[in-house]
C-alpha positions as CSV (number, residue, x, y, z in Angstrom):
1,X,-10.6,5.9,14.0
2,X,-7.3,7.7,14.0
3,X,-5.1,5.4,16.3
4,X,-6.5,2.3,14.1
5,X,-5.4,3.6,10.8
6,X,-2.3,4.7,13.0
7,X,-2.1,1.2,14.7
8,X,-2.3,-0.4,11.1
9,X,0.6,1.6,9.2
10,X,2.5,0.4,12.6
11,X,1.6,-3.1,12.8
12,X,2.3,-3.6,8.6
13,X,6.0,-1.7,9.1
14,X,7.1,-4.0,11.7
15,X,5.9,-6.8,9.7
16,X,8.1,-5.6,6.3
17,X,10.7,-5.4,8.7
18,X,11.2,-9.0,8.3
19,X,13.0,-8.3,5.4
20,X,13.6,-9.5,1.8
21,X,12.6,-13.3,3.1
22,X,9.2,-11.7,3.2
23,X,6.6,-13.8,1.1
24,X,5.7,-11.3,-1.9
25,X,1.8,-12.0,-1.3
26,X,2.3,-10.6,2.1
27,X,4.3,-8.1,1.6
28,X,2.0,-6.8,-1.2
29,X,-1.0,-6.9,1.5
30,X,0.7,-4.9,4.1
31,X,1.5,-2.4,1.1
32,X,-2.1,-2.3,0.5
33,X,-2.9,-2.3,4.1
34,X,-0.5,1.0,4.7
35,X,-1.9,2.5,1.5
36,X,-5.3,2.2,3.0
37,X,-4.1,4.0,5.8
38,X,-2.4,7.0,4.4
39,X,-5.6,7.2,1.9
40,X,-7.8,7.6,5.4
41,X,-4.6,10.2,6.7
42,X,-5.5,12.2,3.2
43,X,-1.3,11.5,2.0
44,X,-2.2,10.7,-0.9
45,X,1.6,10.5,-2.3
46,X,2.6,8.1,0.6
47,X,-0.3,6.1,-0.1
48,X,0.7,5.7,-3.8
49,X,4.1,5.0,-3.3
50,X,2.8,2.0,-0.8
51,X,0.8,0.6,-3.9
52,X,3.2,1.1,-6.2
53,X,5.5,-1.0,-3.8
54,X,2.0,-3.7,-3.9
55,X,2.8,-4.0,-7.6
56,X,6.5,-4.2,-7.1
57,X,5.9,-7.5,-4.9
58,X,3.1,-9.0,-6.7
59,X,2.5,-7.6,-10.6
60,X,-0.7,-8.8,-11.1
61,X,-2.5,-7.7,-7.9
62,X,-6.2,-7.8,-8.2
63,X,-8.5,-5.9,-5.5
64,X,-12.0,-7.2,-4.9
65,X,-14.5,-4.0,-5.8
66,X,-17.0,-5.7,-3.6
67,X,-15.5,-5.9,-0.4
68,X,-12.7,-2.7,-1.0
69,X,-13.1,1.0,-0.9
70,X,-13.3,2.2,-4.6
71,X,-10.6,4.9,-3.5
72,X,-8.4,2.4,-2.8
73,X,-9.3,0.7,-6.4
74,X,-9.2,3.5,-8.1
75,X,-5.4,4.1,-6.2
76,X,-4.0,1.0,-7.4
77,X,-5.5,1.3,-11.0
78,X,-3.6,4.7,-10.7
79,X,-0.3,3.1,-9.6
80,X,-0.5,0.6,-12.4
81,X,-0.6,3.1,-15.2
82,X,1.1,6.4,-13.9
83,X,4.5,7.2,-13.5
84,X,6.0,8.0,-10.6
85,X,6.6,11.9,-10.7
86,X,9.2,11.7,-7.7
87,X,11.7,9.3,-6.3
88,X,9.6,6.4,-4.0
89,X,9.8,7.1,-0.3
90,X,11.9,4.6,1.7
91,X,9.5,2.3,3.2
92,X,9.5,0.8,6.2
């Protein structure tokens, strides 16, 4: 379970790597993607940062509560309304 959550943070940083031609839509579901990840890695910082960066790309980002981990709800519901208590971590 480990290398998949690994194998996902991996797969969504090489595809941000594409740069700022990147469609926002997508970017914003790798963010979510990588946020998932650190959630499952228990960093929860990291993974807030990600979804912060979500909301960056695409403001009004919705997650379906039926077919996504209310964690990861509750983590972007957190990322819309809290400040960020620390600079945002370079992503990759």
């Amino acid at each position: 379970r480990q290398a998949r959550f690994e194998e996902a943070l991996e797969t969504a940083g090489r595809g941000r790597s594409v740069g700022p031609e990147l469609d926002p839509a997508l970017a914003a579901e790798l963010d979510v993607v990588s946020a998932s990840a650190e959630v499952a890695f228990g960093r929860r910082e990291e993974a807030l940062a990600y979804m912060r960066a979500a909301l960056r790309a695409v403001p009004a980002l919705s997650l379906e509560p039926s077919t996504t981990s209310p964690k990861i709800v509750r983590l972007l519901a957190e990322a819309r309304t809290a400040p960020s208590s620390r600079p945002e971590p370079p992503l990759e």
